[in-house]
Backbone bond lengths (Angstrom), bond angles and torsions (degrees), N, CA, C in turn:
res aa  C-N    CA-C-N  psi(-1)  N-CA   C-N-CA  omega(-1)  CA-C   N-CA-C  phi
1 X - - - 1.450 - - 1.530 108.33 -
2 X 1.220 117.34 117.15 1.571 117.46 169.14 1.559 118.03 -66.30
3 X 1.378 130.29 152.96 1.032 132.66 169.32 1.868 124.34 -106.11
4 X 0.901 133.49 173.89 1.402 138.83 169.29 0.951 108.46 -28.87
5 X 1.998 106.90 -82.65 1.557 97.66 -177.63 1.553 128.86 -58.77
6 X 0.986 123.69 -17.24 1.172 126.38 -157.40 1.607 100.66 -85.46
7 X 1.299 111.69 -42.20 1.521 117.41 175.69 1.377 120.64 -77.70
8 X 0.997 114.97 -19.01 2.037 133.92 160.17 1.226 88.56 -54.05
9 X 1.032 131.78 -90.86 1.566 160.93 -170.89 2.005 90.81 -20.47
10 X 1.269 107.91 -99.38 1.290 112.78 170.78 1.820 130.47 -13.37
11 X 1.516 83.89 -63.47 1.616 93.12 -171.92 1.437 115.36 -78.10
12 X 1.567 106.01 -7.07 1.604 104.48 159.74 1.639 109.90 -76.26
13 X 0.801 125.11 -26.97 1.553 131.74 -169.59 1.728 101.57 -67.29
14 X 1.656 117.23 -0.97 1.430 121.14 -175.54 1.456 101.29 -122.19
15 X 1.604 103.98 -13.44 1.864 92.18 175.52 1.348 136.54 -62.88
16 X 1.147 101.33 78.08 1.657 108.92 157.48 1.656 145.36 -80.87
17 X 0.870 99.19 80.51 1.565 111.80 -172.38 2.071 117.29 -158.09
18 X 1.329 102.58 154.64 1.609 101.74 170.31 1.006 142.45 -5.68
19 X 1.274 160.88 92.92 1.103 144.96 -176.73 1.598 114.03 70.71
20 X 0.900 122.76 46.46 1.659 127.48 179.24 0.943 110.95 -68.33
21 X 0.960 141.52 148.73 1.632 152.88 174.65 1.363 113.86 59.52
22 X 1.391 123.43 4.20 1.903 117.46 -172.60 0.929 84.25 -119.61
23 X 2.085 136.62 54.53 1.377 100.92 153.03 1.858 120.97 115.84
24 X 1.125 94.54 -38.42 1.638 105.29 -173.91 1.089 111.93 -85.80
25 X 1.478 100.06 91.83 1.371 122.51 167.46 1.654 107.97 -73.31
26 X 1.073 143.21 -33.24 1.403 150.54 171.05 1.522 123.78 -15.76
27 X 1.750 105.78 -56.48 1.406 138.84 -179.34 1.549 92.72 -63.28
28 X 1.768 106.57 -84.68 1.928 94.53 -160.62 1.566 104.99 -64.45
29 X 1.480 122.75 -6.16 1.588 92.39 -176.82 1.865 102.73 -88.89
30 X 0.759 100.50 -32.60 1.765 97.61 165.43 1.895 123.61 -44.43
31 X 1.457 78.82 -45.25 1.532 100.30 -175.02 2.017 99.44 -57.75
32 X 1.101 102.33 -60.45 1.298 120.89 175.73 1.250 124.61 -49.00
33 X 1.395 111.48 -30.87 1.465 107.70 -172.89 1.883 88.36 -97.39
34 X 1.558 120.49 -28.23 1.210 87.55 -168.10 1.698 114.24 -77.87
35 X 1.540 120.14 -24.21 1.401 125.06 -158.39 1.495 95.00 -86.54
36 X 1.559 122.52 -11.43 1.671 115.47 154.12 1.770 120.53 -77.53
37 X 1.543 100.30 -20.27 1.661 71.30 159.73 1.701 117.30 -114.35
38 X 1.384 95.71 34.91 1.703 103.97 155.31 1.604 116.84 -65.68
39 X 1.650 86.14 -55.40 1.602 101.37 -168.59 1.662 102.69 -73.97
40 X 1.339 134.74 -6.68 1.127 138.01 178.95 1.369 96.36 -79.26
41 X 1.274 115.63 -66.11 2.238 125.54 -176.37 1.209 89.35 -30.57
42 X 1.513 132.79 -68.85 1.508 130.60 -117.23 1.696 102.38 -103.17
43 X 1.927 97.27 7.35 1.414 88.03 -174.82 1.875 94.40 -126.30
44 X 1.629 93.40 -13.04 1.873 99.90 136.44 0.874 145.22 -21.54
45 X 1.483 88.59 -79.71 1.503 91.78 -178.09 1.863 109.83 -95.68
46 X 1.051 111.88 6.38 1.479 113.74 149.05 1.674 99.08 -34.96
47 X 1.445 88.27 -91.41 1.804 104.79 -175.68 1.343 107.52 -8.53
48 X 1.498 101.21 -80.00 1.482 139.08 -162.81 1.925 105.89 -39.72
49 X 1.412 104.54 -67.65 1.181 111.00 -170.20 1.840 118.04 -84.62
50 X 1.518 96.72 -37.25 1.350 106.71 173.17 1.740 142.79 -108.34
51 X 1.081 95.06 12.41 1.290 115.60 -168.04 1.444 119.74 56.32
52 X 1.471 119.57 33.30 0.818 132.07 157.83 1.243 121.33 85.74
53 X 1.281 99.72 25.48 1.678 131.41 161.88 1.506 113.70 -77.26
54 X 1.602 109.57 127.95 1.675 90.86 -176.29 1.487 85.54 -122.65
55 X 1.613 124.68 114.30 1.357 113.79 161.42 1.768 123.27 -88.08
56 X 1.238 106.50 -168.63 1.962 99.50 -156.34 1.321 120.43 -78.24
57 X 1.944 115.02 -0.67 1.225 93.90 147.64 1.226 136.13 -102.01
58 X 1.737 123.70 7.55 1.522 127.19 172.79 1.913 92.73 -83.46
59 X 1.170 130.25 -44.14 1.383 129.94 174.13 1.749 111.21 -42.68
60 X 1.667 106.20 -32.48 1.902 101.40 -173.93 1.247 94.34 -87.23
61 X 1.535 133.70 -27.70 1.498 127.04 -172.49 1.781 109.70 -78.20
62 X 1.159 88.22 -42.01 1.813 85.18 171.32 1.453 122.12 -80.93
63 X 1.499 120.52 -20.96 1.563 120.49 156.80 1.918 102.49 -50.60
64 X 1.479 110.53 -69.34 1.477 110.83 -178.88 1.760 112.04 -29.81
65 X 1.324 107.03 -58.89 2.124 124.53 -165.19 1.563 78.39 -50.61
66 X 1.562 126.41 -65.88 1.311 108.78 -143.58 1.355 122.08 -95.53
67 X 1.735 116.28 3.39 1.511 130.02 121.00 1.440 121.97 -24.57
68 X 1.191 98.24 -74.69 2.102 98.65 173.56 1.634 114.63 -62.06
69 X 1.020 121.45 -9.64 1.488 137.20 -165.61 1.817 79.25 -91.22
70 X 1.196 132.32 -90.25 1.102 152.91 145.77 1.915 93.31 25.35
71 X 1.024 83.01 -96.80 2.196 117.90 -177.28 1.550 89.68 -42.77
72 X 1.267 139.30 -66.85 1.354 115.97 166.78 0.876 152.20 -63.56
73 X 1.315 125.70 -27.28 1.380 142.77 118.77 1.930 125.09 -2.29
74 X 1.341 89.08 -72.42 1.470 98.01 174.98 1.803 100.61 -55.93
75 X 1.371 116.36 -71.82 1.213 112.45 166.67 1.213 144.66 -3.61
76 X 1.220 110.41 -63.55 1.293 127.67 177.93 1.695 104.97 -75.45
77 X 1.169 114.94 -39.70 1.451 111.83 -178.47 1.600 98.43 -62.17
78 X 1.355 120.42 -50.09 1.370 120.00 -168.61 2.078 102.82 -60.67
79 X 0.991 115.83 -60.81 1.698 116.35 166.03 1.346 126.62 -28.74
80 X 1.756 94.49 -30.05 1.851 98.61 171.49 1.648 104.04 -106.30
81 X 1.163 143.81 7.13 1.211 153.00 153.09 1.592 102.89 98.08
82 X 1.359 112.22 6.09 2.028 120.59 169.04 1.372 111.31 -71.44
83 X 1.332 107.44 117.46 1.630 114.34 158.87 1.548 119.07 -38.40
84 X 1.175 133.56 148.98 1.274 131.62 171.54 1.537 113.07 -76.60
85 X 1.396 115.21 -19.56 1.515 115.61 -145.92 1.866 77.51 -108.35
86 X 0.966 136.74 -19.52 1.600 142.53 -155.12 1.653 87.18 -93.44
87 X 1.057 100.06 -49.75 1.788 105.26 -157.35 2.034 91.59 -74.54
88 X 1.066 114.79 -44.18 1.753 123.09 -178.71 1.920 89.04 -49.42
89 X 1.603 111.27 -77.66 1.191 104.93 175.36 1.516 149.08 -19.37
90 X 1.748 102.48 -65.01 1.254 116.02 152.72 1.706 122.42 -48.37
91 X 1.192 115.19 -41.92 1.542 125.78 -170.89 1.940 80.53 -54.04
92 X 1.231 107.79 -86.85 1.476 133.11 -173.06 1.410 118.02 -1.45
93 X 1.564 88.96 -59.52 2.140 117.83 -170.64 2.027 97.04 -78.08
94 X 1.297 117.90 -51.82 1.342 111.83 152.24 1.534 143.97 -11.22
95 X 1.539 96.63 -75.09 1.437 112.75 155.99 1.901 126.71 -78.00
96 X 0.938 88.44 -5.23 1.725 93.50 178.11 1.778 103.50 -83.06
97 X 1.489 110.54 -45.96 1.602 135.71 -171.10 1.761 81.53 -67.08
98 X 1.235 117.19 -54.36 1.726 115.21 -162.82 1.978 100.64 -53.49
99 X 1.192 117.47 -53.76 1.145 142.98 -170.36 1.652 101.85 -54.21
100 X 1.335 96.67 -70.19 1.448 89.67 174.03 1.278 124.66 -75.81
101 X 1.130 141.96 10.44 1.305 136.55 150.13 1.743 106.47 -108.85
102 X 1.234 107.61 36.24 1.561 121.27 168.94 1.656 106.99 26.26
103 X 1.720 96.27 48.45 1.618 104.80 179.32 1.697 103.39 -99.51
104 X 1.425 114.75 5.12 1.772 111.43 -166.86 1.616 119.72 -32.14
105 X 1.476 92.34 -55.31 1.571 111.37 159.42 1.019 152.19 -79.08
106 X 1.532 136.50 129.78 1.187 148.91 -156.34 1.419 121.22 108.86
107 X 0.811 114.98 -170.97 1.648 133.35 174.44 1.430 154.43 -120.26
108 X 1.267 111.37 122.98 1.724 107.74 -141.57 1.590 99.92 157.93
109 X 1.184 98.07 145.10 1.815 98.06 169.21 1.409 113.21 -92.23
110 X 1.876 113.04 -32.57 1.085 109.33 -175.09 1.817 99.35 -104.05
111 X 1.116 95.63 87.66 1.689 105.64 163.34 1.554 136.87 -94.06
């Protein structure tokens, strides 16, 4: 099983694009927002075409989208100098603190 860092690590070793490493967050957050509304279309037209049935080859195409979802992701964390595996963590302890103060619900960042 790979972990955060380890796949940060890697999938920088494929960054090719502008300004890599000085900072430019611009590129993967673009990247990110667009290959999330890949996986949004393809679960669209789920709805749309299938009633919202996803059989196993719209399931391998949206495993792939949220791979690149993934790869930009990491990206962008790496452009702002955040670990991937730090930011998973924090996310984690966040929602655990939300939970136990039975804040899950509603709206607000600081809940």
């Amino acid at each position: 099983m790979i972990n955060f860092k380890d796949y940060q690590s890697e999938a920088m070793t494929t960054a090719i694009y502008p300004g890599r490493g000085a900072g430019n967050w611009t590129y993967p957050a673009l990247g990110l927002a667009g290959e999330t509304g890949e996986v949004c279309e393809k679960l669209k037209k789920a709805l749309r075409d299938h009633g919202g049935k996803i059989d196993e080859e719209r399931l391998s195409e949206i495993e792939k989208e949220l791979g690149d979802v993934l790869w930009y992701l990491s990206a962008l964390a790496s452009e702002l100098g955040l670990e991937l595996e730090r930011v998973a963590e924090r996310n984690l302890a966040k929602l655990s603190a939300r939970r136990e103060n039975d804040r899950l619900h509603g709206a607000g960042d600081n809940r």
